[in-house]
PyMOL Python script that loads the backbone (N, CA, C, O; Angstrom):
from pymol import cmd

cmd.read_pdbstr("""\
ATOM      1  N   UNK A   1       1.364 -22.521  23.639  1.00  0.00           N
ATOM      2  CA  UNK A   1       0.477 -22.271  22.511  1.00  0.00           C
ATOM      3  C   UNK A   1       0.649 -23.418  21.524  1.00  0.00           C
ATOM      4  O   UNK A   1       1.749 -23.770  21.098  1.00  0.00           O
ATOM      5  N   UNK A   2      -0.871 -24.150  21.084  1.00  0.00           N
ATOM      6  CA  UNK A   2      -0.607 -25.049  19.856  1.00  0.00           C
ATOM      7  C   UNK A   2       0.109 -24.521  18.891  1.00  0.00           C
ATOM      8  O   UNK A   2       0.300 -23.325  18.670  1.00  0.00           O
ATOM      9  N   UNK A   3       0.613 -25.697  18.157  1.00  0.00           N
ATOM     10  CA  UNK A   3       1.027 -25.290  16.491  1.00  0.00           C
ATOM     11  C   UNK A   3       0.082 -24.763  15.622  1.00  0.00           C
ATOM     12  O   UNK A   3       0.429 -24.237  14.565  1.00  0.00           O
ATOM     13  N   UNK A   4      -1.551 -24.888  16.103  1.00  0.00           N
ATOM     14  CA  UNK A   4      -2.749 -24.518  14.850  1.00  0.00           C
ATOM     15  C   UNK A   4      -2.438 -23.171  15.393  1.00  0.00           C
ATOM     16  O   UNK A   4      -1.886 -22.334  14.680  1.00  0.00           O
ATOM     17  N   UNK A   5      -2.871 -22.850  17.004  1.00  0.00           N
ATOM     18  CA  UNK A   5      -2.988 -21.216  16.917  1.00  0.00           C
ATOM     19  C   UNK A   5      -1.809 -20.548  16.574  1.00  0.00           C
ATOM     20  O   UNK A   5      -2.094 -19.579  15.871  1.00  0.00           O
ATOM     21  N   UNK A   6      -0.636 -20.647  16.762  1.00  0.00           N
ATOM     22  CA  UNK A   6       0.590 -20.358  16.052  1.00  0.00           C
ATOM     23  C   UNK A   6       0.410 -20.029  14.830  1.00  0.00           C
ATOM     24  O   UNK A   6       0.784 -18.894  14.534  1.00  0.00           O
ATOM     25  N   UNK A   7      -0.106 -20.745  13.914  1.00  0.00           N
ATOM     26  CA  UNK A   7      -0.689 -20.405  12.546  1.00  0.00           C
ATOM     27  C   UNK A   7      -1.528 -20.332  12.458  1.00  0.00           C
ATOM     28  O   UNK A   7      -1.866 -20.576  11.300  1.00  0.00           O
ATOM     29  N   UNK A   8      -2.414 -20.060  13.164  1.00  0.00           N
ATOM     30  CA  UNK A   8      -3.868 -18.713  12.715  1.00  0.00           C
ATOM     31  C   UNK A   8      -3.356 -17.450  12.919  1.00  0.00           C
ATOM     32  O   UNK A   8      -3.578 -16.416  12.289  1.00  0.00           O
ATOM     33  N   UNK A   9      -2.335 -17.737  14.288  1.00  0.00           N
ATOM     34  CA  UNK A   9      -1.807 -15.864  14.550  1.00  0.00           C
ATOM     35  C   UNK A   9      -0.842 -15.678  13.451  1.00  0.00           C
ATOM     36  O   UNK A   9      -0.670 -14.461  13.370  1.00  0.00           O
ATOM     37  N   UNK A  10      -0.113 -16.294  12.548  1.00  0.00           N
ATOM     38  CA  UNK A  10       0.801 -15.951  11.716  1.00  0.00           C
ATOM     39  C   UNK A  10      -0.192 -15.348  10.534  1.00  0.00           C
ATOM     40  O   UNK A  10      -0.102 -14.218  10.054  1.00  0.00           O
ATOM     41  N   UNK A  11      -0.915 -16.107  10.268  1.00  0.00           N
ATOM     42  CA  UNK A  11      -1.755 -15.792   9.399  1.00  0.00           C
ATOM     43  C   UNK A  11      -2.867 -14.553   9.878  1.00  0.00           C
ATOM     44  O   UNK A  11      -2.778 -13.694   9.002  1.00  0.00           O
ATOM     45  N   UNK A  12      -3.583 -14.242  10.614  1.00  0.00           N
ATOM     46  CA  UNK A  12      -3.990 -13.211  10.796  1.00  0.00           C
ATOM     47  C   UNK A  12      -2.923 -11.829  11.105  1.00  0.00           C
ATOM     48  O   UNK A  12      -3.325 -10.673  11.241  1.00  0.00           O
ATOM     49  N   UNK A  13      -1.615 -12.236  11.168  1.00  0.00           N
ATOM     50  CA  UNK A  13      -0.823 -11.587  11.347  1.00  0.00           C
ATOM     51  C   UNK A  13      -0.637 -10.532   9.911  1.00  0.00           C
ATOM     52  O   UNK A  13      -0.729  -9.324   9.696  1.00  0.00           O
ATOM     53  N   UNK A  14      -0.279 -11.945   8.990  1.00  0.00           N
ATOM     54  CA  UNK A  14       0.036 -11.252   7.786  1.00  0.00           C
ATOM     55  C   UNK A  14      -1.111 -10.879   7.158  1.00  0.00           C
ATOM     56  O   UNK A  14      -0.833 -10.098   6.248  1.00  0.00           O
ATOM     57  N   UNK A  15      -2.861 -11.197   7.282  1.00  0.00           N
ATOM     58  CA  UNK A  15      -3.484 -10.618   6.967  1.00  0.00           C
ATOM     59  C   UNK A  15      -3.583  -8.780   7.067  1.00  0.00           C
ATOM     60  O   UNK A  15      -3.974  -7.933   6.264  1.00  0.00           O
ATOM     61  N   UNK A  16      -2.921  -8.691   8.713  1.00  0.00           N
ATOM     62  CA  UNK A  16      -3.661  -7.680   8.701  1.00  0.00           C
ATOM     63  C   UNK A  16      -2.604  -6.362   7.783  1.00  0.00           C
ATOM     64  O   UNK A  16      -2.933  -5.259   7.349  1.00  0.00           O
ATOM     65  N   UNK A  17      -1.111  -7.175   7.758  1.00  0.00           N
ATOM     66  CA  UNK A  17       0.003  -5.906   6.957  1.00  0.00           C
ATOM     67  C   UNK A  17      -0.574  -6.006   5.557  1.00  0.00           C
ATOM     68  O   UNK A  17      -0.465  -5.018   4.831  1.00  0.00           O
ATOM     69  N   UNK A  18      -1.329  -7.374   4.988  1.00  0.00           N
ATOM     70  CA  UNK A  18      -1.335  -7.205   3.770  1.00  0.00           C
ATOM     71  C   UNK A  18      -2.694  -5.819   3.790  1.00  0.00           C
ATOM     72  O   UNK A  18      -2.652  -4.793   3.112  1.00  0.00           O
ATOM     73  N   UNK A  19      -3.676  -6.173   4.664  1.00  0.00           N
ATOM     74  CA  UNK A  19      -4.967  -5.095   4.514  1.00  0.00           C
ATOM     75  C   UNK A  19      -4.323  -3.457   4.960  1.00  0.00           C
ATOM     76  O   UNK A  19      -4.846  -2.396   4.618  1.00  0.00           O
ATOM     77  N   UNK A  20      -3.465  -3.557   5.536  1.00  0.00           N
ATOM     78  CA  UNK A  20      -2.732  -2.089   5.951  1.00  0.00           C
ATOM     79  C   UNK A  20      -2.058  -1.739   4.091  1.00  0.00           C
ATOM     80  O   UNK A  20      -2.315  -0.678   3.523  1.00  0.00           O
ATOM     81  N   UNK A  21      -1.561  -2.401   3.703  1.00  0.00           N
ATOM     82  CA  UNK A  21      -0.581  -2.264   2.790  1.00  0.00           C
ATOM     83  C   UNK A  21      -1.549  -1.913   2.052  1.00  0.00           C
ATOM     84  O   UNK A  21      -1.526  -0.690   1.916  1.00  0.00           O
ATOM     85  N   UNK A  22      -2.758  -2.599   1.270  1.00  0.00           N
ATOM     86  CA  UNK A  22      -3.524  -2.421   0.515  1.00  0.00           C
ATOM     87  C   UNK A  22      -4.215  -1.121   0.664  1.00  0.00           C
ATOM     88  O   UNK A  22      -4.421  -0.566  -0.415  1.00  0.00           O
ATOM     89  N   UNK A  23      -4.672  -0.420   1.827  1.00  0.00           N
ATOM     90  CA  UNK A  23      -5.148   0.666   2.634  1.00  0.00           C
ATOM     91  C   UNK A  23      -4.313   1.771   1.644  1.00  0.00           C
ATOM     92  O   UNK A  23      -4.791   2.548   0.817  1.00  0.00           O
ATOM     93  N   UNK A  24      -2.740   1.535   2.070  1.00  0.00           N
ATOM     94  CA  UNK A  24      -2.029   2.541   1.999  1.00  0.00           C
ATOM     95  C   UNK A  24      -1.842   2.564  -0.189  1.00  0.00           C
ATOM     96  O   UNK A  24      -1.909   3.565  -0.902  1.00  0.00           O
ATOM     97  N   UNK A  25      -1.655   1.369  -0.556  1.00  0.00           N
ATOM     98  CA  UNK A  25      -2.202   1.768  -2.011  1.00  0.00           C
ATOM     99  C   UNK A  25      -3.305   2.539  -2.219  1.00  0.00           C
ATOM    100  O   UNK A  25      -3.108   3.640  -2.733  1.00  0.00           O
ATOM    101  N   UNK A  26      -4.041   2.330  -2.036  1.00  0.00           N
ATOM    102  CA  UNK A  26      -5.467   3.200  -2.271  1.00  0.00           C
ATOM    103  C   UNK A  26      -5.548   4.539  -1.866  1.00  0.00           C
ATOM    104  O   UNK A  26      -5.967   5.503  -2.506  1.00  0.00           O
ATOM    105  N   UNK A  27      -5.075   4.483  -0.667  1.00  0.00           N
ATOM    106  CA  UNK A  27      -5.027   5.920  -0.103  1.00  0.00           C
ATOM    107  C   UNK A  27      -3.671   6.808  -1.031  1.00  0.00           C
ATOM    108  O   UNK A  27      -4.014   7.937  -1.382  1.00  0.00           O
ATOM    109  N   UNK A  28      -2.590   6.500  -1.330  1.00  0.00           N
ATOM    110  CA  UNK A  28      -1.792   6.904  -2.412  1.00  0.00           C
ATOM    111  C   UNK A  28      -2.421   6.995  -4.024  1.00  0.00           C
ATOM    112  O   UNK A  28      -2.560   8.095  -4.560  1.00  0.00           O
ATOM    113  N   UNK A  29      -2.639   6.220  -4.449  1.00  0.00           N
ATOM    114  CA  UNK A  29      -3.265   6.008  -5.637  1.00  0.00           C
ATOM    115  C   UNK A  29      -4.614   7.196  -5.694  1.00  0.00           C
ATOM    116  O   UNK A  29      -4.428   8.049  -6.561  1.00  0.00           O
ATOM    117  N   UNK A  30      -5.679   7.325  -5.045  1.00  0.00           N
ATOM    118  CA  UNK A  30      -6.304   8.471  -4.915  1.00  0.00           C
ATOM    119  C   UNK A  30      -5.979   9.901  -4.233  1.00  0.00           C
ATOM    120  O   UNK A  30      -6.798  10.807  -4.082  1.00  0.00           O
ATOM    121  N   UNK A  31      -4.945   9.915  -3.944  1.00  0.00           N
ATOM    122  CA  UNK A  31      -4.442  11.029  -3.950  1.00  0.00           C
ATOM    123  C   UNK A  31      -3.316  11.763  -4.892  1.00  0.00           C
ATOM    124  O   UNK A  31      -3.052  12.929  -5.187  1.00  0.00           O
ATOM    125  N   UNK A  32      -2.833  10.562  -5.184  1.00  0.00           N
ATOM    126  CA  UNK A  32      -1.904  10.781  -6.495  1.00  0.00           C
ATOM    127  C   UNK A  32      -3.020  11.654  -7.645  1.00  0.00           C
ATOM    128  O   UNK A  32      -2.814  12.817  -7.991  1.00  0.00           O
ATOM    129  N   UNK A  33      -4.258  10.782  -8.143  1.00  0.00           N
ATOM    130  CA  UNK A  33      -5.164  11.516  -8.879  1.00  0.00           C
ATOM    131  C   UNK A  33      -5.929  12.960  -8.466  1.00  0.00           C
ATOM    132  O   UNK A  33      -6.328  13.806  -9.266  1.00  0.00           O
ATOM    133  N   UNK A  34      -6.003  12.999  -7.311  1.00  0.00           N
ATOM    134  CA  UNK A  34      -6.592  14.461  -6.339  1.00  0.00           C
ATOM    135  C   UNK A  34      -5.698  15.488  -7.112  1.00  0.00           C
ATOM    136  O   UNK A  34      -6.044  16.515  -7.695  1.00  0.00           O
ATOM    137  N   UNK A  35      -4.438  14.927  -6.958  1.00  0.00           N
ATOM    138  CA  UNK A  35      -3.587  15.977  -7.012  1.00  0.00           C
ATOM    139  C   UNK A  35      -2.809  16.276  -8.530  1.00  0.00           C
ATOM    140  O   UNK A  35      -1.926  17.133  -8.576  1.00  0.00           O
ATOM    141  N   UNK A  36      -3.247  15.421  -9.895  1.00  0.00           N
ATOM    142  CA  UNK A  36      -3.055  16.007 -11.064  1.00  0.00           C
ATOM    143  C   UNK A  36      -4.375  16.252 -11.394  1.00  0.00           C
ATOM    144  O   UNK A  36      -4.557  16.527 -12.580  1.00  0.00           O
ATOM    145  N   UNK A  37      -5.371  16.228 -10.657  1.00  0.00           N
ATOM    146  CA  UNK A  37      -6.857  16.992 -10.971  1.00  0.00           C
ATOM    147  C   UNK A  37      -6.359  18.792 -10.932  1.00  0.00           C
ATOM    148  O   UNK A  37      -6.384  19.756 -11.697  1.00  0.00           O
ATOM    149  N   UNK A  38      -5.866  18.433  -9.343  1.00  0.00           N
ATOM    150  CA  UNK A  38      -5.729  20.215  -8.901  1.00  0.00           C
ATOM    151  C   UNK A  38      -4.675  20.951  -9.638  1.00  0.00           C
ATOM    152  O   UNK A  38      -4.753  22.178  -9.703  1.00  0.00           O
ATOM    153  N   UNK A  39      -3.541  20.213 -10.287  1.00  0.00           N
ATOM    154  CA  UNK A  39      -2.507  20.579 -10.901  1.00  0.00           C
ATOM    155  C   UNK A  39      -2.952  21.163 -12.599  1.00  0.00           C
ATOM    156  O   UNK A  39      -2.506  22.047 -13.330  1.00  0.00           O
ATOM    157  N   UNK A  40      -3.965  20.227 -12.709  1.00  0.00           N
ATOM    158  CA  UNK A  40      -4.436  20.407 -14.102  1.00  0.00           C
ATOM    159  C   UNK A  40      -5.418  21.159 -14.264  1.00  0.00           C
ATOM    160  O   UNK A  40      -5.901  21.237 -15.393  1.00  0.00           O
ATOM    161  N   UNK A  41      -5.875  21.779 -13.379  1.00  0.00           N
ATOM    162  CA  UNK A  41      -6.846  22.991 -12.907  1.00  0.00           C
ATOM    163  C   UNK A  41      -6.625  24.086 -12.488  1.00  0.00           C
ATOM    164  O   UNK A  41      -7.442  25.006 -12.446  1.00  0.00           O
ATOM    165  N   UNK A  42      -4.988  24.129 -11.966  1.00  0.00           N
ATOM    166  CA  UNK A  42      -4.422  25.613 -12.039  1.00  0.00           C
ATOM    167  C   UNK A  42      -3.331  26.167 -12.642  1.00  0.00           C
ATOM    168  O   UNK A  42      -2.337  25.539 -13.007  1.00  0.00           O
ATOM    169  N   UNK A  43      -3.577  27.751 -12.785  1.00  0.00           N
ATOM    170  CA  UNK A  43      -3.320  28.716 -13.940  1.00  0.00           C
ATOM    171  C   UNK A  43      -1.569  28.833 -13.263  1.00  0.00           C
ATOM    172  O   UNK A  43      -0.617  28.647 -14.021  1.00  0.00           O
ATOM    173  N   UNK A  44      -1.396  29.107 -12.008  1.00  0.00           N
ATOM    174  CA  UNK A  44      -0.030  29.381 -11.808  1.00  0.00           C
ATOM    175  C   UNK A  44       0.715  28.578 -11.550  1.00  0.00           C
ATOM    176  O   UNK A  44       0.482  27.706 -10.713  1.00  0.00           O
ATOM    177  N   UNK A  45       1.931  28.685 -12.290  1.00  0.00           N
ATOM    178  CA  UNK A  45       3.143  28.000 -12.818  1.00  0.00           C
ATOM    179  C   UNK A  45       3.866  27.262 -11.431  1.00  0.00           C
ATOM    180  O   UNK A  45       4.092  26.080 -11.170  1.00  0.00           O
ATOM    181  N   UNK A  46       4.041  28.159 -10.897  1.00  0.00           N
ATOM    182  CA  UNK A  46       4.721  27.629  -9.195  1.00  0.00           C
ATOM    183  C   UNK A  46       3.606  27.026  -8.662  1.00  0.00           C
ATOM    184  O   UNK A  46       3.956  25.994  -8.088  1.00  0.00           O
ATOM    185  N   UNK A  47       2.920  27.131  -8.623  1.00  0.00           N
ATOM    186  CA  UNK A  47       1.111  26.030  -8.272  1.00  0.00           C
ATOM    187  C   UNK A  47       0.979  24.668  -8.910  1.00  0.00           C
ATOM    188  O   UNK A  47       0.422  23.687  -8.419  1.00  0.00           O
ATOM    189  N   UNK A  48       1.621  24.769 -10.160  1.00  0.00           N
ATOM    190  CA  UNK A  48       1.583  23.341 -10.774  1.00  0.00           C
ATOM    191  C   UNK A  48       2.789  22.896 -10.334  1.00  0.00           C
ATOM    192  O   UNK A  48       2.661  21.862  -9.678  1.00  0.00           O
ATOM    193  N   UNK A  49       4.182  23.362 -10.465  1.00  0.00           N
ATOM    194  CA  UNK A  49       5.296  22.538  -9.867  1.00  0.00           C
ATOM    195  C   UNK A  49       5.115  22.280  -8.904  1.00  0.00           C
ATOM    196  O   UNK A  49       5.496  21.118  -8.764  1.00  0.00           O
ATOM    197  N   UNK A  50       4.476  22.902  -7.442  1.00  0.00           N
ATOM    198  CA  UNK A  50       4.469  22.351  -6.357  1.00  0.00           C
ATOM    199  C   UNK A  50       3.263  21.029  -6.510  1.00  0.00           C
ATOM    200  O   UNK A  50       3.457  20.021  -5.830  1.00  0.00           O
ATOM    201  N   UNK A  51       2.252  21.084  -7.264  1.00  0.00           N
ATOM    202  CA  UNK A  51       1.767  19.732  -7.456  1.00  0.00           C
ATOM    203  C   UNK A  51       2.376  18.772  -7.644  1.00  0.00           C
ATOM    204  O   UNK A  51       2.302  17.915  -6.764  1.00  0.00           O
ATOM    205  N   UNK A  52       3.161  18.514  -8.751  1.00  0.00           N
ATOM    206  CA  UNK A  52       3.819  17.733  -9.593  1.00  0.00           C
ATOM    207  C   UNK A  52       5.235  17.131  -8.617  1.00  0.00           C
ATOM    208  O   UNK A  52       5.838  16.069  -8.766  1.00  0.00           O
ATOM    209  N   UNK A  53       5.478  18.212  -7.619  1.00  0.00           N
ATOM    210  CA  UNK A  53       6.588  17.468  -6.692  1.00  0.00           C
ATOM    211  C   UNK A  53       5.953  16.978  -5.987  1.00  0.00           C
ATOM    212  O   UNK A  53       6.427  15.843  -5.937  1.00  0.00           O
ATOM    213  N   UNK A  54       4.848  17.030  -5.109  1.00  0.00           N
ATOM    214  CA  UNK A  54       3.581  15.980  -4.408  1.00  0.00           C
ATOM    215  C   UNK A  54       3.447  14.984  -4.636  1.00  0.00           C
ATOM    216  O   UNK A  54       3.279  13.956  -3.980  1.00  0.00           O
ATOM    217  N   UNK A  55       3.577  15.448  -6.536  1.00  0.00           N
ATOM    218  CA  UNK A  55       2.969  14.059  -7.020  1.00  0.00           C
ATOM    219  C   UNK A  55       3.796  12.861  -7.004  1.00  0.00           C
ATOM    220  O   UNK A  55       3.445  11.741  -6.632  1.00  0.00           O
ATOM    221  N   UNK A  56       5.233  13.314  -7.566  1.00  0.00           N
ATOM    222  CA  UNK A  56       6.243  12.588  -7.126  1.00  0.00           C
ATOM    223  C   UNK A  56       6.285  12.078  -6.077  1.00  0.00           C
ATOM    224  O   UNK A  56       6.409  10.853  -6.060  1.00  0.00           O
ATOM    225  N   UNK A  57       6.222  12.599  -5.178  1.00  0.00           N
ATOM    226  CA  UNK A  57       6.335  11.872  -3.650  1.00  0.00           C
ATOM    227  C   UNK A  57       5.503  10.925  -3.264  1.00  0.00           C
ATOM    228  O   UNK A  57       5.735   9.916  -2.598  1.00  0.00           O
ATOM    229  N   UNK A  58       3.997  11.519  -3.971  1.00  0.00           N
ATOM    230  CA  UNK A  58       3.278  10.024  -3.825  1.00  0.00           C
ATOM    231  C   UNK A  58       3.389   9.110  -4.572  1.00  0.00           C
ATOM    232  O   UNK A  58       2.933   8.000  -4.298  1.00  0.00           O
ATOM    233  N   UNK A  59       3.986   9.361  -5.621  1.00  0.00           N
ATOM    234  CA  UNK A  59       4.474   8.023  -6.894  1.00  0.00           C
ATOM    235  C   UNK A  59       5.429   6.945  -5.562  1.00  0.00           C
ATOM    236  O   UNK A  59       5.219   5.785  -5.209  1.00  0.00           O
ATOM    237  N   UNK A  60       6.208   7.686  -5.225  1.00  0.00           N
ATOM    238  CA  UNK A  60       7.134   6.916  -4.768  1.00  0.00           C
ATOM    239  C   UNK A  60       6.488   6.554  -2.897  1.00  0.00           C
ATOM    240  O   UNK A  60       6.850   5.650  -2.144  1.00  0.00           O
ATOM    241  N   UNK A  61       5.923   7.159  -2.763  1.00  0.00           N
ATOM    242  CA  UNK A  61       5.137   6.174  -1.027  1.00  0.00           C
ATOM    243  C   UNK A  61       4.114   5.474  -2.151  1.00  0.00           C
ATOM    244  O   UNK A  61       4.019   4.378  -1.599  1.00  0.00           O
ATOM    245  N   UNK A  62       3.408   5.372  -3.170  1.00  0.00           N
ATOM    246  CA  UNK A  62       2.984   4.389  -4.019  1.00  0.00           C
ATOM    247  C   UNK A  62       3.769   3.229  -4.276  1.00  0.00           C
ATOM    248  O   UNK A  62       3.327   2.158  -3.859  1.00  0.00           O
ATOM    249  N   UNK A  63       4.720   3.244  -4.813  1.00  0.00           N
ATOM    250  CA  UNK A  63       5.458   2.210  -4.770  1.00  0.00           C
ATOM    251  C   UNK A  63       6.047   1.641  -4.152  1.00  0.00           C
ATOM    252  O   UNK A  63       6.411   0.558  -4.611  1.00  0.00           O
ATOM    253  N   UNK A  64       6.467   1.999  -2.831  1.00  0.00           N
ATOM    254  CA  UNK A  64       6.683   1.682  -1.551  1.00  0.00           C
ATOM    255  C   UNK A  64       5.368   0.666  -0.960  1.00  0.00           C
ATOM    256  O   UNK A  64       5.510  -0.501  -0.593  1.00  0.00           O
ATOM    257  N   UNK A  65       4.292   1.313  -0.976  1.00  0.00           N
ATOM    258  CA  UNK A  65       3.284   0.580  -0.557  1.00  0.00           C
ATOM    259  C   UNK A  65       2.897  -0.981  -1.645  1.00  0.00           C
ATOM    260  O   UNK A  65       2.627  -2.140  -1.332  1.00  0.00           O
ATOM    261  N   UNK A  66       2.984  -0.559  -2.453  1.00  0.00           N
ATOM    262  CA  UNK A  66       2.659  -1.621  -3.163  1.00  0.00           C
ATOM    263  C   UNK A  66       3.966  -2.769  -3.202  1.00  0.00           C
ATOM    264  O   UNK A  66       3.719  -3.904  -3.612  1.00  0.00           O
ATOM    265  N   UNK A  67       5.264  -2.433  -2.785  1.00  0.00           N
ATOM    266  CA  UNK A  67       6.180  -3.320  -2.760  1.00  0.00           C
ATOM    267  C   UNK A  67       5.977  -3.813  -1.700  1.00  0.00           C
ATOM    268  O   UNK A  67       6.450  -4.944  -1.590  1.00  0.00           O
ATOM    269  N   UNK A  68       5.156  -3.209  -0.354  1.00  0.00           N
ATOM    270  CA  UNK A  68       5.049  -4.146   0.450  1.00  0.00           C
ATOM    271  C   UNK A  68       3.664  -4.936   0.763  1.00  0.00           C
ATOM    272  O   UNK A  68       3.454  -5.707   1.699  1.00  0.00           O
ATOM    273  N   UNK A  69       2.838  -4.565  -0.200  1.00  0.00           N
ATOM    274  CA  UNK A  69       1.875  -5.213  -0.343  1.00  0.00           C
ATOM    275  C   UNK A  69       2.465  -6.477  -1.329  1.00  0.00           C
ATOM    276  O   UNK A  69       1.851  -7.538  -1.222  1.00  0.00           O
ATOM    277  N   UNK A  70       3.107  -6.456  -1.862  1.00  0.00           N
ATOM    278  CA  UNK A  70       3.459  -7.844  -2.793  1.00  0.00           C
ATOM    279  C   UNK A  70       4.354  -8.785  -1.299  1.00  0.00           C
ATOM    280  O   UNK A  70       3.986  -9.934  -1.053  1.00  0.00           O
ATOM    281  N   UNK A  71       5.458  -8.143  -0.464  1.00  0.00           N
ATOM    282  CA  UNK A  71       5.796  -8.584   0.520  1.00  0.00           C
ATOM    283  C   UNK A  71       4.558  -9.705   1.494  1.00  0.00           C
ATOM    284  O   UNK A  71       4.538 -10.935   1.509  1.00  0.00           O
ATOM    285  N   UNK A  72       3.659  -8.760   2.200  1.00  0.00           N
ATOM    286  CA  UNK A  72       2.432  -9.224   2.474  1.00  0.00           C
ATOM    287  C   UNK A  72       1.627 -10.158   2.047  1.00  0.00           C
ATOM    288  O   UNK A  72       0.917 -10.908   2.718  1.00  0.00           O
ATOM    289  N   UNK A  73       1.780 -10.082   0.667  1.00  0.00           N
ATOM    290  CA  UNK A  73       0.321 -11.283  -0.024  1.00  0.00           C
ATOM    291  C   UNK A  73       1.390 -12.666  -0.076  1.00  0.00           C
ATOM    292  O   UNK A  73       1.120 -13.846   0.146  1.00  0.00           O
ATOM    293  N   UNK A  74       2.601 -12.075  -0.429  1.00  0.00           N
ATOM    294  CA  UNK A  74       3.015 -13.427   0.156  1.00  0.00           C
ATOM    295  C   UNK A  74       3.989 -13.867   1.114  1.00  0.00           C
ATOM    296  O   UNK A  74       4.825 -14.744   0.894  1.00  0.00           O
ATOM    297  N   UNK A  75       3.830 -13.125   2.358  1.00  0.00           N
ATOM    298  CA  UNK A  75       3.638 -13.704   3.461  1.00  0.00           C
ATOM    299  C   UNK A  75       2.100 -14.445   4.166  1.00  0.00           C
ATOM    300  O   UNK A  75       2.061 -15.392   4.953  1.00  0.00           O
ATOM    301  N   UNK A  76       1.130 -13.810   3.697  1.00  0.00           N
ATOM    302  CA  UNK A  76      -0.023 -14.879   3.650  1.00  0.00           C
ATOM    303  C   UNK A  76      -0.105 -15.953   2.502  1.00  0.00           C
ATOM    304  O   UNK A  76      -0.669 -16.961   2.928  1.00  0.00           O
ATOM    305  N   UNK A  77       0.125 -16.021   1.705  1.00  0.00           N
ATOM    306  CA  UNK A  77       0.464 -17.284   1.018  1.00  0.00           C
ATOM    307  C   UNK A  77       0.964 -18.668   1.766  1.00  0.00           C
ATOM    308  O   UNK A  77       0.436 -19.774   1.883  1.00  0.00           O
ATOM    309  N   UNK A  78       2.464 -18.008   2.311  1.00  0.00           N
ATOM    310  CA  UNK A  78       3.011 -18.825   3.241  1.00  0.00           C
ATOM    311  C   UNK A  78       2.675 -19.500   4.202  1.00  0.00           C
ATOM    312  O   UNK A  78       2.984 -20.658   4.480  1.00  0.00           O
ATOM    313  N   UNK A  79       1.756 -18.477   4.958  1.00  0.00           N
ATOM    314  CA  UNK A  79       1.231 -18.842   6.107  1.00  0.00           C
ATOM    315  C   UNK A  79       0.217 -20.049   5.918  1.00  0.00           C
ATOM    316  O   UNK A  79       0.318 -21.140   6.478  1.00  0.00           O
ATOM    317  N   UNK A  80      -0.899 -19.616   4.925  1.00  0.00           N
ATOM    318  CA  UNK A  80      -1.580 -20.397   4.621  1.00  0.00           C
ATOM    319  C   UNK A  80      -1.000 -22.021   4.432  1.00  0.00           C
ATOM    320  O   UNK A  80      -1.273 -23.062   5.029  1.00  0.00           O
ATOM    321  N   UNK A  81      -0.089 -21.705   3.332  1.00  0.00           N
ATOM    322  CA  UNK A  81       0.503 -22.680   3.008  1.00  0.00           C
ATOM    323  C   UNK A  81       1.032 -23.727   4.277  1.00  0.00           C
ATOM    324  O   UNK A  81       0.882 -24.948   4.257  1.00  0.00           O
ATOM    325  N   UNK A  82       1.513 -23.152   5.088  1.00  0.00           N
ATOM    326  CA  UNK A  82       2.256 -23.720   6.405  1.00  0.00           C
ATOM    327  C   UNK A  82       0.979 -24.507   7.106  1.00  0.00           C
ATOM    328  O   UNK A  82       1.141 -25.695   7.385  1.00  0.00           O
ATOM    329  N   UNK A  83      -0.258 -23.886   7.389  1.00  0.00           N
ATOM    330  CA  UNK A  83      -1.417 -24.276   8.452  1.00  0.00           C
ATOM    331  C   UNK A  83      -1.673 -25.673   7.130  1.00  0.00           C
ATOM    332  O   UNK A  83      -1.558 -26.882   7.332  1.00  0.00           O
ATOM    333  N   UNK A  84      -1.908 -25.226   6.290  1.00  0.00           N
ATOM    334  CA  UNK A  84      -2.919 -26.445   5.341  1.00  0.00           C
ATOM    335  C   UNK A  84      -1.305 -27.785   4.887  1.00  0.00           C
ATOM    336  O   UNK A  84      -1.661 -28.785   4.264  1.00  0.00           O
ATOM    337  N   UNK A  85      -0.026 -27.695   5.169  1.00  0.00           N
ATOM    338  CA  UNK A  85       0.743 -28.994   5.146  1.00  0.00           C
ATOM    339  C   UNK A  85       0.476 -29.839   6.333  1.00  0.00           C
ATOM    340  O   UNK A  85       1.034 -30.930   6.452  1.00  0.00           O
TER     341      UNK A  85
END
""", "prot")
cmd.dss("prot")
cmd.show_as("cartoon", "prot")
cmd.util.cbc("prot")
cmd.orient("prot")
């Protein structure tokens, strides 16, 4: 294998964790909100704590995702960087 396709596959490589990563923000991030909609819409007490521990959990696969979306954007940085020296 050339050195160019080597770095197109590195680079489509890290494209595709950064577009997974980004996926998985979004998909956290709107569900994080789903779920202090439903929390903030119901009357029973054990109904809202079990939201609010959800919610937690997606705070934190939120930030998970987004730490590896910062991982990702720059591992395509790199890549880029590597094909265009």
């Amino acid at each position: 294998m050339t050195e160019i396709n080597k770095d197109v596959t590195a680079i489509n490589e890290a494209l595709d964790r950064f577009s997974k990563a980004s996926e998985s923000v979004g998909y956290a991030s709107g569900s994080i909100d789903e779920l202090i909609s439903e929390r903030d819409r119901t009357k029973n007490p054990d109904d809202k704590e079990e939201f609010s521990s959800q919610i937690e959990k997606m705070d934190y696969e939120l930030e998970r995702s987004r730490n590896e979306q910062i991982r990702a954007r720059e591992d395509v940085q790199k890549a880029f960087e590597h094909y265009y020296s």
